[in-house]
GUGUDO-980559 format. One record per residue (C-alpha): residue in three letters; z, x, y. Coordinates in steps of 0.2 Angstrom, whole numbers, plus 5000, padded with zeros to 4 digits. Last residue first. Layout:
N
{aa ALA&z Z&x X&y Y}
...
***
This chain:
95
{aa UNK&z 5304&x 5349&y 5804}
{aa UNK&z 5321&x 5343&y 5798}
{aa UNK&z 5321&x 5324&y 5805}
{aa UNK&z 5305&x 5319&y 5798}
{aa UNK&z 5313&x 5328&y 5781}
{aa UNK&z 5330&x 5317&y 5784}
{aa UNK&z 5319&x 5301&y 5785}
{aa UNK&z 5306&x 5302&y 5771}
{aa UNK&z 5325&x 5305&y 5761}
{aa UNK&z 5333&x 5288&y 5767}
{aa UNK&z 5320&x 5277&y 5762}
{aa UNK&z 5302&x 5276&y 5765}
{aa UNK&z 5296&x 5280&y 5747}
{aa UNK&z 5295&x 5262&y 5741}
{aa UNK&z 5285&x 5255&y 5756}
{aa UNK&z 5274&x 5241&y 5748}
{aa UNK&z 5287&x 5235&y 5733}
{aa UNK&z 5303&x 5236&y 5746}
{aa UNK&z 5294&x 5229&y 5761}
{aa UNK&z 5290&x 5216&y 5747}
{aa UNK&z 5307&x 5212&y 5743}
{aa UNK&z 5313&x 5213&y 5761}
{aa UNK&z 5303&x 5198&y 5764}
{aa UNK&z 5306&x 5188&y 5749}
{aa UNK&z 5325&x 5191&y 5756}
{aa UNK&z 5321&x 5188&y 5775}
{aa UNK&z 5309&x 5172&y 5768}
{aa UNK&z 5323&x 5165&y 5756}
{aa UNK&z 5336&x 5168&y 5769}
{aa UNK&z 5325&x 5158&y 5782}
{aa UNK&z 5325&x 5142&y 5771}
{aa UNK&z 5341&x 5142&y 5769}
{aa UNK&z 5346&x 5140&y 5785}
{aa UNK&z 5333&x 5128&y 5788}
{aa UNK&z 5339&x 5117&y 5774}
{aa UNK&z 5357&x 5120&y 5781}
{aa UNK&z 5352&x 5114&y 5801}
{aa UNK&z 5344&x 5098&y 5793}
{aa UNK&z 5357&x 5094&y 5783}
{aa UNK&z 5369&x 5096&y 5796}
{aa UNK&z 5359&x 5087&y 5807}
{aa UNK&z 5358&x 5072&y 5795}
{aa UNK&z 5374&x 5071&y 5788}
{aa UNK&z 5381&x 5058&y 5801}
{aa UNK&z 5367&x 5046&y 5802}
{aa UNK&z 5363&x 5050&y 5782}
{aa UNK&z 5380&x 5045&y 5775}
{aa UNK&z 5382&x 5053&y 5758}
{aa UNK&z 5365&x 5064&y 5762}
{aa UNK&z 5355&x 5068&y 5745}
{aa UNK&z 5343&x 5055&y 5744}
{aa UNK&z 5339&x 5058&y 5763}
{aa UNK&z 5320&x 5056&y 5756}
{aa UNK&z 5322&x 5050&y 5736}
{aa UNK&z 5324&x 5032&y 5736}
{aa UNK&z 5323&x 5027&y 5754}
{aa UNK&z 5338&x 5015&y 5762}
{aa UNK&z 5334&x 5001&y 5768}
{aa UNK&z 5328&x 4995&y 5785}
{aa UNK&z 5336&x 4976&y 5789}
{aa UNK&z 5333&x 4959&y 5787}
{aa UNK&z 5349&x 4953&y 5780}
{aa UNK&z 5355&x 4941&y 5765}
{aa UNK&z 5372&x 4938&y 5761}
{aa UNK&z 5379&x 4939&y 5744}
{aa UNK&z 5393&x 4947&y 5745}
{aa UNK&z 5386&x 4963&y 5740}
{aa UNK&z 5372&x 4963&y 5751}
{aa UNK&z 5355&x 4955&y 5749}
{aa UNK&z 5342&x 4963&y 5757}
{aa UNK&z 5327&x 4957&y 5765}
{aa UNK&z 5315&x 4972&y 5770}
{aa UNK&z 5312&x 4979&y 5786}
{aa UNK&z 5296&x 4992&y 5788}
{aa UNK&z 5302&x 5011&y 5790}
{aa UNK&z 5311&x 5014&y 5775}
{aa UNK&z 5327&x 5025&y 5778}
{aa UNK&z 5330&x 5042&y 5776}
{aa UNK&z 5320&x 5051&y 5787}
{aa UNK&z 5314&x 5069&y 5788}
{aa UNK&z 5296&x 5066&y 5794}
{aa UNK&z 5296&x 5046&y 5797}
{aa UNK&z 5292&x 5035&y 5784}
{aa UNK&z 5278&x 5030&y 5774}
{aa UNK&z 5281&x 5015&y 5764}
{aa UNK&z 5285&x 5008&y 5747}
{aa UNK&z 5290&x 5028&y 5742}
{aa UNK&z 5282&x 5037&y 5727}
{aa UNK&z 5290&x 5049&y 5717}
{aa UNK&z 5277&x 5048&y 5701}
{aa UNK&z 5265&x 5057&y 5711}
{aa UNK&z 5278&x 5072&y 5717}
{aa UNK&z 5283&x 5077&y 5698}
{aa UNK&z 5301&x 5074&y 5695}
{aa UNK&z 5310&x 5090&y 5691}
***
């Protein structure tokens, strides 16, 4: 993994974008040249085609993110409150 210094954009861009925010020159494929935003090197980096993809990106990061707190969650109820399982319920239940 690249550390976070050396991955460094020309500009800052909006949060979750995946183009540059000031206008550059490019030239395309066929030679001509267009003033447009390009696209950044590593925000959006993993989108095919970011107008399309970024919602669905978005939702799936999230997504993810949330299992990874439920599961780190669960872990720690697990480490904290070992002995509330299912026999500290059937003697509650007894008395």
């Amino acid at each position: 993994m690249i550390p976070l210094r050396v991955r460094n954009e020309k500009t800052d861009s909006a949060p979750l974008a995946a183009y540059l925010y000031a206008k550059e020159t490019v030239e395309s494929e066929d030679r001509v040249r267009r003033r447009e935003c390009p696209r950044l090197r590593y925000g959006g980096s993993h989108l095919r085609d970011p107008d399309a993809d970024r919602a669905r990106g978005i939702l799936l990061a999230t997504l993810r993110g949330k299992l990874e707190d439920v599961v780190l969650w669960l872990l720690l109820c697990a480490n904290f409150f070992p002995d509330t399982g299912r026999d500290a319920f059937d003697s509650r239940v007894r008395r």
